[in-house]
C-alpha positions as CSV (number, residue, x, y, z in Angstrom):
1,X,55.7,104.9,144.0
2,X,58.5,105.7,141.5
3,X,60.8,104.2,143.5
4,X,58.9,101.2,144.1
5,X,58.2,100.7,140.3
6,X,61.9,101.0,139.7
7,X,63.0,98.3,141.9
8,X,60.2,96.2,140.8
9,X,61.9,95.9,137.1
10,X,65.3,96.2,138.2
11,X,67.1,92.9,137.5
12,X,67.9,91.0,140.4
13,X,71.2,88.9,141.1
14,X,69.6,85.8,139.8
15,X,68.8,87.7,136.4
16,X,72.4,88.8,136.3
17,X,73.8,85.3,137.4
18,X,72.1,84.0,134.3
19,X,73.0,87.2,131.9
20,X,77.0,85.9,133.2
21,X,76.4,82.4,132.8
22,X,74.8,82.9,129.1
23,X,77.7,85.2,128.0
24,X,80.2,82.3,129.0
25,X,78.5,79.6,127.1
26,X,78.7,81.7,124.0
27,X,82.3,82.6,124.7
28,X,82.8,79.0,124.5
29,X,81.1,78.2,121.7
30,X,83.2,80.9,119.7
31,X,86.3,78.8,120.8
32,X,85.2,75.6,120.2
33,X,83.9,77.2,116.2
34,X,87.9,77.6,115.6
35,X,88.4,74.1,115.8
36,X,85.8,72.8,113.4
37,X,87.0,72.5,110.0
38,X,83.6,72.6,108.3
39,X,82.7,75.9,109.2
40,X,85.8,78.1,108.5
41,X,84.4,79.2,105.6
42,X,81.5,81.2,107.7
43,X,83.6,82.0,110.5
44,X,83.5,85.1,110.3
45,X,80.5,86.1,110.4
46,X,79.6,83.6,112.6
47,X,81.8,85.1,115.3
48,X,80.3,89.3,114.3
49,X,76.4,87.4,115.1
50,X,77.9,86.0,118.3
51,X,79.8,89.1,119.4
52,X,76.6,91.2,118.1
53,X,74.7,89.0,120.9
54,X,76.7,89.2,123.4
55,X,77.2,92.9,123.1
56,X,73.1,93.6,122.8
57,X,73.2,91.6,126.2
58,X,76.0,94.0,127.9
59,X,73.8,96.5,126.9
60,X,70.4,96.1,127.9
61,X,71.2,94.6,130.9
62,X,74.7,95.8,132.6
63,X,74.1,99.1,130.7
64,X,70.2,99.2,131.9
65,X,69.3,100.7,128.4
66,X,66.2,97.7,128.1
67,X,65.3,99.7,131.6
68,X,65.8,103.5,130.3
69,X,63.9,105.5,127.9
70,X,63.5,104.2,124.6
71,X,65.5,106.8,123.1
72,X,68.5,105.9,124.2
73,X,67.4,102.0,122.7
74,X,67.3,104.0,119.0
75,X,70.3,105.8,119.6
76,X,72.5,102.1,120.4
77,X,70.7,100.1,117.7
78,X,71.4,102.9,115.1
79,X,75.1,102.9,116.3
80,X,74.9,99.0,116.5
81,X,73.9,98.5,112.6
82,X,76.1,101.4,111.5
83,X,78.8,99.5,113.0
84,X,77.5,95.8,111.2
85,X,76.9,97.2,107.9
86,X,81.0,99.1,107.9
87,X,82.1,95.2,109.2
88,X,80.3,93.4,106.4
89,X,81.5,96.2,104.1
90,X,85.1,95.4,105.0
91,X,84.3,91.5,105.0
92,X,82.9,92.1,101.4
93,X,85.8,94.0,100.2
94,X,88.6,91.4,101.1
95,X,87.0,88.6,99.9
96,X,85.6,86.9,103.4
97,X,82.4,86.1,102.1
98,X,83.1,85.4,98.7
99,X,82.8,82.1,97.0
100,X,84.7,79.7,95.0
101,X,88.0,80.9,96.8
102,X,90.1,78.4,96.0
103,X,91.5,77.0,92.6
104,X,92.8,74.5,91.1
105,X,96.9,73.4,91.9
106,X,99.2,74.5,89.7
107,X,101.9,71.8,89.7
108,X,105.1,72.4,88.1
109,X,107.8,69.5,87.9
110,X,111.6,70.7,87.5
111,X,115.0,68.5,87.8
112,X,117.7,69.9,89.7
113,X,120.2,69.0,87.6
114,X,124.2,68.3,88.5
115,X,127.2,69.8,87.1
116,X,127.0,73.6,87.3
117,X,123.7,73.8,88.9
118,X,125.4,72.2,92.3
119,X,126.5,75.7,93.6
120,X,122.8,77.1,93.0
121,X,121.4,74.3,94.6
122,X,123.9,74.4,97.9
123,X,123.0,78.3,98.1
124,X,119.1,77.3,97.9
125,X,119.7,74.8,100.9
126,X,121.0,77.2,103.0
127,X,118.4,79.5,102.4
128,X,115.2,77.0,103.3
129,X,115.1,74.5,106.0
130,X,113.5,71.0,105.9
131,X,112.6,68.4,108.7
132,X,115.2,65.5,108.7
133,X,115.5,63.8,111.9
134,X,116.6,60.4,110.3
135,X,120.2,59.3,111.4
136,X,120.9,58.9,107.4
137,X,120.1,62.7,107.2
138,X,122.2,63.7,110.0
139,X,125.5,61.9,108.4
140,X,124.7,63.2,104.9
141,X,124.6,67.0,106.7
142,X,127.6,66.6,109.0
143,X,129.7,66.1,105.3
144,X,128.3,68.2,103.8
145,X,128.6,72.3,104.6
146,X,125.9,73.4,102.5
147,X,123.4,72.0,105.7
148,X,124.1,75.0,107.8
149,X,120.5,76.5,108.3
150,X,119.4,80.3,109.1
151,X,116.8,79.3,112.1
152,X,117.6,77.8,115.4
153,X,114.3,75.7,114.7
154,X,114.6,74.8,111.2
155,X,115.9,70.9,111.7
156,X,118.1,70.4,108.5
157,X,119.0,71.5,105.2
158,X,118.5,69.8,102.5
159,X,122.2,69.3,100.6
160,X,122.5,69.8,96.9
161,X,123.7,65.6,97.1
162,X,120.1,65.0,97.9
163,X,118.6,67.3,95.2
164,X,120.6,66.4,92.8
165,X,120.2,62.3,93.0
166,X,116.4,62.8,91.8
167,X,114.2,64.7,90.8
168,X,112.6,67.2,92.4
169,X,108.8,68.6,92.0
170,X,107.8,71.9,92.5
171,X,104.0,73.1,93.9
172,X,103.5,76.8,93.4
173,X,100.5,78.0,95.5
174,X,99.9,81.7,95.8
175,X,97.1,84.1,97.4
176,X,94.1,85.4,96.1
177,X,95.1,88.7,95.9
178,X,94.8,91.0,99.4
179,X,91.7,88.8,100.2
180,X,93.0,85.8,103.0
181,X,92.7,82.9,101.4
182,X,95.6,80.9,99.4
183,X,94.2,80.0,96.0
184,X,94.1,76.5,97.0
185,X,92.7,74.1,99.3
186,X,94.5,71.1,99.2
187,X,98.3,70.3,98.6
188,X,99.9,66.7,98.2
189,X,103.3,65.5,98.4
190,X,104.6,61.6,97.9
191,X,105.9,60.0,101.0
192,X,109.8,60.1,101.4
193,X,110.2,62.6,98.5
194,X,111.9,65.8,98.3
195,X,109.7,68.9,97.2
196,X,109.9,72.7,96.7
197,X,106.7,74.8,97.5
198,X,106.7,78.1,96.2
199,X,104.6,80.5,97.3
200,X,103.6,83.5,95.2
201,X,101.9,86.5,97.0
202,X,99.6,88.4,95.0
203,X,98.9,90.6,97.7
204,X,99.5,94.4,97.1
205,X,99.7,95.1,101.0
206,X,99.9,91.9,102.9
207,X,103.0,89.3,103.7
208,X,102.1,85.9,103.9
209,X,104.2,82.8,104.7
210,X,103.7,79.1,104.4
211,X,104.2,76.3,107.2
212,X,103.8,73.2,107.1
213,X,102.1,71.5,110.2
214,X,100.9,68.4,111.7
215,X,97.1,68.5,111.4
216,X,94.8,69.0,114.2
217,X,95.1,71.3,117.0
218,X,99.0,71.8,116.5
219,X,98.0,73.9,113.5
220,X,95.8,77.2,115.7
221,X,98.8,76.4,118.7
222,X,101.6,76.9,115.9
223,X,99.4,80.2,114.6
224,X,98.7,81.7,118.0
225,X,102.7,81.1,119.5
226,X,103.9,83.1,115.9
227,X,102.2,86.1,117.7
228,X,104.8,87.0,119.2
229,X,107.3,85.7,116.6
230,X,107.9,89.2,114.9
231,X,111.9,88.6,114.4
232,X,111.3,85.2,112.5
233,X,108.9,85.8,110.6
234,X,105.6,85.6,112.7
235,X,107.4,81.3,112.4
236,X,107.6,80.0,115.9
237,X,110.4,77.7,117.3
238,X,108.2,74.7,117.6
239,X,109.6,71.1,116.9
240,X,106.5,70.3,115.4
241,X,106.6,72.8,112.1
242,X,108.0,70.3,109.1
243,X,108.9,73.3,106.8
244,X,108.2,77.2,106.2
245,X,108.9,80.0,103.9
246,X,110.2,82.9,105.5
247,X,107.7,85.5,105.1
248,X,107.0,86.7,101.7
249,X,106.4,90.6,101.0
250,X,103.3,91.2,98.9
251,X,104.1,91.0,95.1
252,X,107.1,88.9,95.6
253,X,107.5,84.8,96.3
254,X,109.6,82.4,98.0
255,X,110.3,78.6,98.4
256,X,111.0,76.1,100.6
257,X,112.4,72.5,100.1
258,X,112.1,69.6,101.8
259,X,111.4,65.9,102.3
260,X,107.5,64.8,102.7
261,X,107.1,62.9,106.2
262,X,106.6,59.3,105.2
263,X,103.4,58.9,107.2
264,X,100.6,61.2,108.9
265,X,98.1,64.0,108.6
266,X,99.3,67.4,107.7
267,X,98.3,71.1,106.8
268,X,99.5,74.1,105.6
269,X,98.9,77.7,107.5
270,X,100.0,81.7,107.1
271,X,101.0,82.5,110.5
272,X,101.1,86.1,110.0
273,X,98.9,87.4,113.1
274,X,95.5,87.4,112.5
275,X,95.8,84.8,108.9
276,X,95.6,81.7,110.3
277,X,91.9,81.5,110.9
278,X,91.3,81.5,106.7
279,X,94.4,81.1,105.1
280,X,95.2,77.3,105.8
281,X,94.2,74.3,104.0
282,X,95.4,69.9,103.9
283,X,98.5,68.8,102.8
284,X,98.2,65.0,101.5
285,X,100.3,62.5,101.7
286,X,100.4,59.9,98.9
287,X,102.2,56.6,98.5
């Protein structure tokens, strides 16, 4: 009789065909989450309910303990909310579910001026890349040695003849301290015009960079390739990237100029592994 009352609430294939086929519609689910822009803010614990779900499914079912005595429920549900509670702790603590993350811009304007300042400016353009694929860019750089740039993907430099023929704004944007957010949500650039972003990091144990990217998927593709970008930076060599940092160590900053694209939708990301699913935000183009 035990052995008949066993079998008799032992799932059968078809239970566990539909335990499989549930688990992989939540799987997708948490993908398709990454790519909406209205919810980033409760991603994350979006994605510990999901993965709490799936888990409590494993369990009961693939680990029979909705089957077994139900001590050995109390014993996995204790575990299971000591486990939540340290997560939300650690969510708390840097900031994830905090509100009012982002401030205001802080935009600074500065003239690059000529004369003396030329040599400064020529060491700054070798230093930080900029997209130029016009054929008026290309000339400018192949007379002009200051172009030379660091990265293999980095398309031009911007010369200290370009700086120096106008002026040049400056957009600082930093972090909120070690929590992963930048202090801002939006950025905005005129079409055609050269600017330098400078990124502060307030961290006091995290490097951030910033990279500029054409909005839409390109922005999680960029993010995920950087993975395995350790030697550049966590940057990787995609044509797509229109300008980056190089990866700033916490308590320090660095910039990056370069011309805004004269048309399109952009944003701005950290690629450090593991950053990109909070710390990004638009970058607008005006006219």
């Amino acid at each position: 009789m035990a052995s008949s009352h066993e079998e008799s609430t032992h799932p059968t294939p078809a239970v566990y065909a539909k335990i499989a086929v549930t688990l992989a519609l939540i799987t997708a689910a948490e993908v398709a989450i990454l790519y909406i822009d209205s919810l980033r803010g409760l991603i994350i614990p979006i994605f510990v309910v999901m993965s709490t779900i799936k888990f409590a499914m494993v369990a009961m079912f693939y680990m029979h303990l909705k089957f077994d005595n139900k001590l050995f429920t109390l014993f996995f549900v204790s575990g299971l909310a000591l486990a939540t509670g340290v997560i939300f702790a650690l969510l708390i603590l840097f900031g994830a579910l905090g509100e009012g993350r982002y401030g205001s811009p802080e935009v600074v304007t500065d003239t690059i001026a000529h004369g003396s300042d030329a040599h400064s400016s020529d060491a700054h353009s070798n230093d930080h890349g900029r997209k130029g694929t016009s054929a008026k860019a290309e000339t400018t750089a192949s007379h002009d040695s200051s172009t030379t740039s660091d990265h293999a993907y980095t398309k031009a430099a911007v010369t200290s003849k370009d700086l120096s023929a106008a002026s040049t704004m400056t957009i600082e944007i930093g972090t909120k301290g070690d929590q992963l957010f930048f202090d801002q949500e939006t950025m905005s650039g005129k079409a055609g015009d050269h600017i330098t972003v400078k990124l502060v990091n307030s961290a006091g144990a995290q490097q951030h960079n910033w990279v500029l990217v054409p909005a839409g998927p390109a922005r999680l593709e960029i993010a995920t390739a950087g993975m395995i970008a350790a030697t550049t930076g966590w940057i990787p060599s995609d044509d797509r990237i229109v300008a980056h940092t190089d990866l700033i160590n916490p308590g320090e900053s660095g910039e990056v100029t370069f011309q805004v694209p004269s048309e399109g939708k952009y944003e701005f990301v950290c690629t450090f592994p593991g950053h990109s699913f909070t710390m990004f935000g638009a970058f607008e183009i005006t006219q």
